[in-house]
C-alpha positions in Angstrom: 171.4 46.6 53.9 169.8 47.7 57.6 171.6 45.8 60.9 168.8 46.1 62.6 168.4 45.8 67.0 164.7 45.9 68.9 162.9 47.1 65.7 165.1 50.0 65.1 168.0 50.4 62.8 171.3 49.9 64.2 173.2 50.8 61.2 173.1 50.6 57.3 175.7 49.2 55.3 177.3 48.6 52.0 177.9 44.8 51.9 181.0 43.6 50.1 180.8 40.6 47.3 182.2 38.3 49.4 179.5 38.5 51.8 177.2 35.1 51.1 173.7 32.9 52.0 173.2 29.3 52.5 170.6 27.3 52.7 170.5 23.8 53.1 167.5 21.3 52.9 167.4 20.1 56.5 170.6 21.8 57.1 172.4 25.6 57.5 170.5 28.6 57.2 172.8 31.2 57.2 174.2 35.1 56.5 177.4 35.7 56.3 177.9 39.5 55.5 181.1 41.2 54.9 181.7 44.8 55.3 183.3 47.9 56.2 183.0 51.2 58.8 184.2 53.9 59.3 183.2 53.9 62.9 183.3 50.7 65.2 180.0 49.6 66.0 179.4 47.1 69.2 177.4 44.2 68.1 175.1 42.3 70.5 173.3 39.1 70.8 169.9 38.8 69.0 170.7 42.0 66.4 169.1 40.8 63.2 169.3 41.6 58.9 166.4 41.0 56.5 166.9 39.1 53.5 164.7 37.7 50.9 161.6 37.5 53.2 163.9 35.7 55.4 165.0 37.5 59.5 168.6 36.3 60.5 169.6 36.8 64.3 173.3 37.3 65.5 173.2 34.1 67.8 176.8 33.8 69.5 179.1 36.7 70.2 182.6 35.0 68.9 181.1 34.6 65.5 181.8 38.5 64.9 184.9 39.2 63.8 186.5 43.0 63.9 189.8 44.3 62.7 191.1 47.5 62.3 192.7 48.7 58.6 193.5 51.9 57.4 189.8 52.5 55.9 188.0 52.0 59.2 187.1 48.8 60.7 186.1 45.3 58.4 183.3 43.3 60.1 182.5 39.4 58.9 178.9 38.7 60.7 177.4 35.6 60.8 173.7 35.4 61.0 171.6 32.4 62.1 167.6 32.0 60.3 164.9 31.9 63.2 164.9 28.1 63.0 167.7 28.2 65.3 166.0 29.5 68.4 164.4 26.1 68.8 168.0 25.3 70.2 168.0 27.7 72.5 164.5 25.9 74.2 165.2 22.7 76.2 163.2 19.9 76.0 163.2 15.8 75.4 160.4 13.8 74.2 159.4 11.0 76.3 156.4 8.6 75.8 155.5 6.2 78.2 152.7 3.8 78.0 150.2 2.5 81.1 147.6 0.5 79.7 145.8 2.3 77.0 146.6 5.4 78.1 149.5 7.0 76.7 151.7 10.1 78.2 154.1 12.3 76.2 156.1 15.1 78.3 158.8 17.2 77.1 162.0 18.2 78.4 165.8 18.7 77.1 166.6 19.6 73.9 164.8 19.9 70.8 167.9 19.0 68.3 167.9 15.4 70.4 164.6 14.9 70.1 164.4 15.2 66.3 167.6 13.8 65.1 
């Protein structure tokens, strides 16, 4: 499997079985891949796999984990699905009414204004 970061591959890996998808109706859409280096490899924000049709972004820096064993270095990535950039924009919903004519402006966050 290709890590890949601004179109180009970062790296290509041999994922280990414990490595694992979910997808949730109206939940979690995630990649969790397991693996190991020889090398250490500096992860960054926004580096991305491809999976069944399916683009996964590395979205938070602390959910990389990296030790050290005698084979090289074992990585546990998580990976969010696209749908989670929508909580990276901020905007609320707001509707207001004067008469018959009706305003709607945005502003805050999405994941209040859909829950």
């Amino acid at each position: 499997m290709y890590i890949y970061r601004n179109e180009d591959v970062l790296i290509d890996i041999w994922v280990n079985d414990s490595s694992y998808v979910i997808e949730e109706i109206m939940g979690e859409h995630t990649v969790t891949l397991n693996f190991r280096v020889i090398d250490p490899v500096e992860f960054e924000v926004n580096d991305y796999v491809e999976f069944e049709e399916n683009v996964y972004f590395i979205r938070h820096k602390e959910r990389i984990r990296k030790d050290q064993t005698s084979l090289g270095w074992e990585y546990s990535i998580k990976f969010y699905a696209e749908q989670y950039a929508l909580q990276n924009v901020a905007f609320f919903c707001r509707i207001s009414r004067t008469g018959r004519k009706i305003t709607i402006t945005l502003s805050g966050q999405p994941k209040r204004c859909w829950n």
